[in-house]
Structures are given as C-alpha cells and as structure tokens.
C-alpha distance (Angstrom), angle and dihedral (degrees) to the residues before:
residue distance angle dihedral
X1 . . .
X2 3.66 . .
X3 3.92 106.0 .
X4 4.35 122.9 -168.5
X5 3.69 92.3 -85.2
X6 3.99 99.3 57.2
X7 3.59 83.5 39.0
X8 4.20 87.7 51.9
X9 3.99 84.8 44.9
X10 4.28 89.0 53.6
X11 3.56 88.7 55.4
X12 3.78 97.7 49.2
X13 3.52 98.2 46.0
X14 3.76 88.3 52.8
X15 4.01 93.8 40.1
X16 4.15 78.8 59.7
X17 4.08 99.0 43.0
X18 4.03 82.6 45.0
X19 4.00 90.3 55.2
X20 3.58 92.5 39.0
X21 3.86 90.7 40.7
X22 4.56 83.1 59.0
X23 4.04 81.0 -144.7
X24 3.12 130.8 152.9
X25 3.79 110.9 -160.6
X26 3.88 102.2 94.4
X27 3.96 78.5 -177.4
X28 3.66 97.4 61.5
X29 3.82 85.8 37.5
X30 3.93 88.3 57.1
X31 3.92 87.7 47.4
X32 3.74 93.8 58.7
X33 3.75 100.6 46.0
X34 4.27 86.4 53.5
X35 3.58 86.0 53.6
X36 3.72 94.2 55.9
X37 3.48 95.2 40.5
X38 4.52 81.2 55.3
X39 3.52 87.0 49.0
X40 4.15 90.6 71.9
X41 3.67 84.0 53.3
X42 3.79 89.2 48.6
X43 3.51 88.7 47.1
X44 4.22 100.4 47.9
X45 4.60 82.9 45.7
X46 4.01 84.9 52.5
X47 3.42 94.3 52.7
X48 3.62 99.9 41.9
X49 3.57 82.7 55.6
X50 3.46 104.3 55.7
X51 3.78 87.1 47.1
X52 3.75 86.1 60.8
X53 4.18 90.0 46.2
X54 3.41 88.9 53.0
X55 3.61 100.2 66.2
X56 4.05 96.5 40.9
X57 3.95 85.3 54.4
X58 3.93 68.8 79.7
X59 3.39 87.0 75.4
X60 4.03 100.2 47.8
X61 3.74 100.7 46.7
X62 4.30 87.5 48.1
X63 3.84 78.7 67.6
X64 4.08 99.2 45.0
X65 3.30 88.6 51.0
X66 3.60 95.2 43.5
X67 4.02 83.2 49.3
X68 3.88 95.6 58.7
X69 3.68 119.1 117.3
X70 3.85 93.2 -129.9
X71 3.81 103.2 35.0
X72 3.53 120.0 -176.1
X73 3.79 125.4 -135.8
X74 4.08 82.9 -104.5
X75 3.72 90.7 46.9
X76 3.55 88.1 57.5
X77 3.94 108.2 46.1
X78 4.02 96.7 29.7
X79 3.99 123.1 -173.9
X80 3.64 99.7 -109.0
X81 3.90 93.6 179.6
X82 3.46 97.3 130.9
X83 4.21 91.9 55.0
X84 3.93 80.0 71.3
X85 3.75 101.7 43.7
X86 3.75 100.6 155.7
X87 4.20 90.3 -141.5
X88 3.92 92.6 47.2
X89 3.76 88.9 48.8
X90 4.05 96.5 44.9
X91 3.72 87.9 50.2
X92 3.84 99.7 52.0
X93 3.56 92.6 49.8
X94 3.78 96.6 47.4
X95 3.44 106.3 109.2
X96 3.99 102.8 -129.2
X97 3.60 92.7 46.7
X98 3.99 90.3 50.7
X99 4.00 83.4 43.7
X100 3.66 98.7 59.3
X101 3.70 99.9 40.5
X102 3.25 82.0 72.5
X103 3.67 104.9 49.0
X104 3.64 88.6 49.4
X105 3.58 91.7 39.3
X106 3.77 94.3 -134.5
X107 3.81 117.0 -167.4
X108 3.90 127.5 157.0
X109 3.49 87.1 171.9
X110 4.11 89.5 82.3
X111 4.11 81.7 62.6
X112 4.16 100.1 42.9
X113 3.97 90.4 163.6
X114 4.13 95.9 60.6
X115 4.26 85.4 53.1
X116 4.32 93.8 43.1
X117 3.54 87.0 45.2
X118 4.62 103.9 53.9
X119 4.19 69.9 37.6
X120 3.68 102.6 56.2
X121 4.10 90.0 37.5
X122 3.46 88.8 54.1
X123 3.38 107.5 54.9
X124 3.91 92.2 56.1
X125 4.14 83.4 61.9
X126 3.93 118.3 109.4
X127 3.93 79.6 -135.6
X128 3.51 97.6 56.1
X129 4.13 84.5 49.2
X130 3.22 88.1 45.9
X131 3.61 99.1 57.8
X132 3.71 99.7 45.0
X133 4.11 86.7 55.8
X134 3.61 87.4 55.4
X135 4.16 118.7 83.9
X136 3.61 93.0 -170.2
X137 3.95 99.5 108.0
X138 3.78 99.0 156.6
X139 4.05 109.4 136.9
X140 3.96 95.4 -104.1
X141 4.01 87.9 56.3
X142 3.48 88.4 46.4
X143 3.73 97.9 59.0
X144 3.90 85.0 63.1
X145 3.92 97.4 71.4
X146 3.89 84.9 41.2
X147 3.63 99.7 52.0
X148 4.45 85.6 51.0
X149 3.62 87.8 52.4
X150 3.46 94.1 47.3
X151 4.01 97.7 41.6
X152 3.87 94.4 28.1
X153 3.22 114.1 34.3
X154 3.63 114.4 20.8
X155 3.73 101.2 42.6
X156 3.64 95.7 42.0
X157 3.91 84.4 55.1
X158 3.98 108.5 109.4
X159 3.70 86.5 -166.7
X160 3.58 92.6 51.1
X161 3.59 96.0 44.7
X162 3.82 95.5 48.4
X163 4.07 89.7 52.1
X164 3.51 96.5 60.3
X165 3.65 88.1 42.3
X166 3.51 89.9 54.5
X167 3.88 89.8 46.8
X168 4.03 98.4 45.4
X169 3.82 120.4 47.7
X170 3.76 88.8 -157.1
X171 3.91 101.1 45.3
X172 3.91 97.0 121.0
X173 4.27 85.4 55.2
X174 4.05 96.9 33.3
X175 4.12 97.9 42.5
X176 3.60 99.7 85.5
X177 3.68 89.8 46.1
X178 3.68 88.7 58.8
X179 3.43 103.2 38.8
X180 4.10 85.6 60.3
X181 3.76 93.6 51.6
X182 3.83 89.4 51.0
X183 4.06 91.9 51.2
X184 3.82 92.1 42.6
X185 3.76 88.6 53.9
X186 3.09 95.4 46.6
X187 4.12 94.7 55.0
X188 3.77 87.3 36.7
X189 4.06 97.1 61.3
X190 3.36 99.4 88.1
X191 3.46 117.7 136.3
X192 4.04 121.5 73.0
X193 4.09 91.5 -129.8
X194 3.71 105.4 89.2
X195 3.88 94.0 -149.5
X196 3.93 90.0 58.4
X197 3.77 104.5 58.0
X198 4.30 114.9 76.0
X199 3.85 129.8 -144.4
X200 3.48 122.5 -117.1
X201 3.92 101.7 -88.7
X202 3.54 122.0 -149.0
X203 3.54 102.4 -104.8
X204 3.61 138.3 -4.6
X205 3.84 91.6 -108.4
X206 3.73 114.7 14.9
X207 3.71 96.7 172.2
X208 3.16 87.1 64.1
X209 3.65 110.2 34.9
X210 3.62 90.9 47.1
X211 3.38 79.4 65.8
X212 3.24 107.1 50.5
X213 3.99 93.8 57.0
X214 3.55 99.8 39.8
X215 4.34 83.2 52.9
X216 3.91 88.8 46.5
X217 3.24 99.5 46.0
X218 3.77 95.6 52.1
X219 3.12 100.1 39.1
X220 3.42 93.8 60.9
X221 3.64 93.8 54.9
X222 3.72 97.3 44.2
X223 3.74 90.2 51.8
X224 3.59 102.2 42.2
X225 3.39 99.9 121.8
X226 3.36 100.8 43.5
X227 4.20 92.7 51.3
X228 3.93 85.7 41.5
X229 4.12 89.9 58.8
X230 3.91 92.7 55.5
X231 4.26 91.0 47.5
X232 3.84 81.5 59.3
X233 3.39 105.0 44.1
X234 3.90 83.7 58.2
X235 3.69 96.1 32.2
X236 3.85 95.7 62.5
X237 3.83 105.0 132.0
X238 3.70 93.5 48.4
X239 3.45 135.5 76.1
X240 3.37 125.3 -117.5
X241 3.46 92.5 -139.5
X242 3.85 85.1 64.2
X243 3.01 101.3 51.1
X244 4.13 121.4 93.8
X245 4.09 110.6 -104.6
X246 4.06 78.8 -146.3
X247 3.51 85.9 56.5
X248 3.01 100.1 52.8
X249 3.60 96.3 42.7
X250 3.70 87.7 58.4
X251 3.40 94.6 53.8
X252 4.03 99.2 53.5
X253 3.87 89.5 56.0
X254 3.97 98.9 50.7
X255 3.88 83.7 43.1
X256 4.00 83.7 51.6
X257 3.70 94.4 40.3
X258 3.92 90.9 45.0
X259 3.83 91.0 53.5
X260 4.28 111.1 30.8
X261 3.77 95.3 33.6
X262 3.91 105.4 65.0
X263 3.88 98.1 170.6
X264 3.77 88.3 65.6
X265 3.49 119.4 92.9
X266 3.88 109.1 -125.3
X267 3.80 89.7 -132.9
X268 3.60 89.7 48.4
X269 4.15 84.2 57.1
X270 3.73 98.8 52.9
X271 3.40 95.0 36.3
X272 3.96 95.2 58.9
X273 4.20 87.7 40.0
X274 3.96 95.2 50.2
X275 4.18 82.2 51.6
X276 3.81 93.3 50.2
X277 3.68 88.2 47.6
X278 3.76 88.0 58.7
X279 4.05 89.6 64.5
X280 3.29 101.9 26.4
X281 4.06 110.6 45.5
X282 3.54 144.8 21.0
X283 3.79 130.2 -36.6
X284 3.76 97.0 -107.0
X285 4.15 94.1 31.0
X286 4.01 87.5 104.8
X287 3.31 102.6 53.0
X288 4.04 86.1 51.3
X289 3.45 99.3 43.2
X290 3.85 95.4 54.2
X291 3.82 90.2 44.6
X292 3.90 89.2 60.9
X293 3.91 97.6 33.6
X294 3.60 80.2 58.2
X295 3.63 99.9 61.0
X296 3.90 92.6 28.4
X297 3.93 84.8 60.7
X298 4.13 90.5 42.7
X299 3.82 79.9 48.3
X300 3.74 99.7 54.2
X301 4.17 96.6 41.0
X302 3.55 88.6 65.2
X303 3.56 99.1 49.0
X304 4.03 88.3 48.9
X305 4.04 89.2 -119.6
X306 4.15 96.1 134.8
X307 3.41 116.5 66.2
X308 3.85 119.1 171.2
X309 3.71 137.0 -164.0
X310 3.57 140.1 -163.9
X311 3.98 112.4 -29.2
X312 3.84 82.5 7.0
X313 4.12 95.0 66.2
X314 4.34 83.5 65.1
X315 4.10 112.4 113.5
C-alpha cells in the first residue's frame, strides 16, 4: 500500500514536472499526479492478472500438445492442475478484481507470447513438478505455486519487467509498492467464498490520504512565493543559481507541511524530507536542507506561524 512518504514522493515529482511543465493550471497539475498515483493500482490489478493468465495458459498448451503430429501418451492426457488453482479461481471471481479489469481494461491476451513464455519456463521447474505430484489442492497449498510464479518466474522475467516499464513511467519508484500489494493479497485470500476475501486497497485511509496530497501539493504551489521569501532570507550568502531546484523544491513542501498540516509533527516533516533528499538530490543536499529547515522552523515559532494539534503537538 501506498504509505505518506510515497505519497510525499507523488507530489514532488509532480511539483518538478509542473515547474518544468511552465504551467499554470495547478488544477490540471493536481489531475496528473492522481493519475499516477492510480497507475500503482493499475499496475498491482495488471499483475494480479497475469498471475491469473498464467495458470489458464494451462489450458492452451493441453491443446498444442494435443495438436502435435507425434503426441505422446502425456501429450495427450496433460496434468492441468494448475487450470483449477483454487487461489487463481477465487480471485477471478471476486467481484472487485473482475471490476477493475475492466476499468483498466487489462488484457494479456493482446501479448500471448509474454504468458506462453513464464508458462513454458515454468513447467521445466522442480516446483512446478512438484506441485502437480501433490493432491493437496486446498487454497492455502495453492498459494504456494502462486507465490513461485509470482517471485520466480514473473519478476525474474526481463520481458515482463520491461513491459510494465514500458507501460508505467514511474515503475522503478512504484514496483515495490506493487509487489507488496500482490504478496498481501495473496496471504489475505483466505476464505473459499469469493465475495468474502478484499483486494489490497491503495492505502489504509484514502479519504484521507487523498487528501493529504492533493492539500500538499497545492499548497505548495499556491504559496510559492511566500515559502520561497523565507529560503532567502536564510539563504543569503548563496546564490540561487547554486542552489539545487530539487532542493529547493523540497524545502517549500516541508515548509508547507510544517505550517497547513497541524497534526503532523514538525520533526516528523523534516525528518521524511531530509530522507527524500537522500534519493532524490545531491550528495550534500541533506545536510543543507536541515541546516535551513532548522532556522526556517526557529524562524516561524517566533512569529507564531506553526500551530499543532493532537498527534501534531508530539516533539
């Protein structure tokens, strides 16, 4: 699930495509960065579903080799156990998962060779031997073969991986993201009624979290100059032109955060923004930034411009 710090990362990356973008619609701006937080989602339903592809292709290659010219006895009465995989068939008759295939019109059908070829690799697995042998077929041993494909097989993919690359801009940020939904909903499914068992959702509180991005993102932008006059007032030997535009950047929004979100601990704030300045600017941007947070926050107590609440008042 998306947590407050990939969240914090959405908005920054689209803070930066907004600057670079020289637009003006902090709307349109807003619209974008909800769309690529979606796209996770899209991501975590597209990978469920080629999970679920993978064990029809069951189905297809029992005919192929049914089809060759010199079948074997094999050939002709294939195990198909992993057609009926009791997790696989749960999921594609839960409701939500069936709901937003369709929204996000999921079909690995429309590239047959990526699904034949995690199948073919598979089958030459001790696992995958393995777990035909086995007659157990109850949905906890079911999740076994799943979680190999998964893990195994469709991670370890190149193909694979460079698809969804292809398909999601942010797919080096977002992947770990989905590759946690996928395991938790995996573990999760446990009950044999497909209407009882939940997907993964997006975050533990959307409503909320929604919220909190949309909020911090334009805030940020509305109050630009305003944020930008109290980085110079403490920024006064350098110059500007020296200074990292990610920096900076990253300094507006935990001066935004610090003063518009009041049940966020300030040390909370420049905590998380020091750690995204780790990934996402120079070598020596966190020792900068939290040397002018620091006297930006000193700065803002005196004039009376933080006030926290609640979980916010905490040191």
């Amino acid at each position: 699930m998306l947590n407050r710090r990939h969240l914090r990362i959405k908005a920054l990356q689209s803070i930066y495509a907004f600057h670079l973008s020289e637009s003006q619609d902090i709307l349109s701006g807003q619209k974008t960065m909800m769309n690529s937080i979606d796209s996770v989602y899209e991501m975590y339903i597209r990978m469920l579903a080629l999970i679920v592809d993978v064990t029809e292709y069951t189905a297809v290659d029992a005919i192929e080799r049914g089809n060759k010219h010199l079948p074997t006895a094999e050939d002709l009465n294939p195990n198909k156990k992993l057609l009926n995989n009791a997790f696989a068939q749960i999921l594609k008759q839960n409701p939500d998962y069936i709901a937003y295939v369709n929204k996000y019109q999921v079909n690995w059908h429309a590239d047959p060779e990526i699904v034949k070829s995690i199948f073919n690799s598979l089958k030459e697995t001790k696992e995958y031997q393995a777990y035909l042998q086995d007659t157990a077929e109850d949905l906890e041993s079911s999740k076994e073969i799943i979680k190999f494909i998964f893990r195994k097989k469709i991670l370890k993919d190149p193909i694979v991986l460079q698809s969804f690359e292809d398909k999601f801009i942010n797919w080096p940020v977002d992947a770990e993201v989905m590759k946690g939904m996928v395991a938790k909903t995996i573990k999760n499914f446990t009950n044999t009624d497909p209407f009882q068992n939940k997907l993964t959702p997006l975050c533990v509180d959307w409503d909320e979290d929604s919220r909190f991005v949309k909020d911090l993102f334009q805030y940020t932008l509305k109050n630009e100059e305003k944020y930008q006059g109290y980085i110079a007032d403490r920024t006064k030997n350098w110059e500007s032109e020296r200074i990292a535009v990610m920096d900076t950047i990253l300094m507006k929004m935990a001066i935004c955060e610090m003063m518009n979100f009041p049940s966020i601990p300030v040390k909370v704030t420049i905590n998380e923004y020091l750690e995204l300045s780790k990934d996402y600017s120079t070598p020596k941007s966190n020792t900068f930034i939290n040397g002018i947070l620091d006297k930006i926050l000193n700065d803002l107590m005196k004039n009376n411009s933080i006030k926290k609440i609640g979980r916010g008042l905490i040191d």
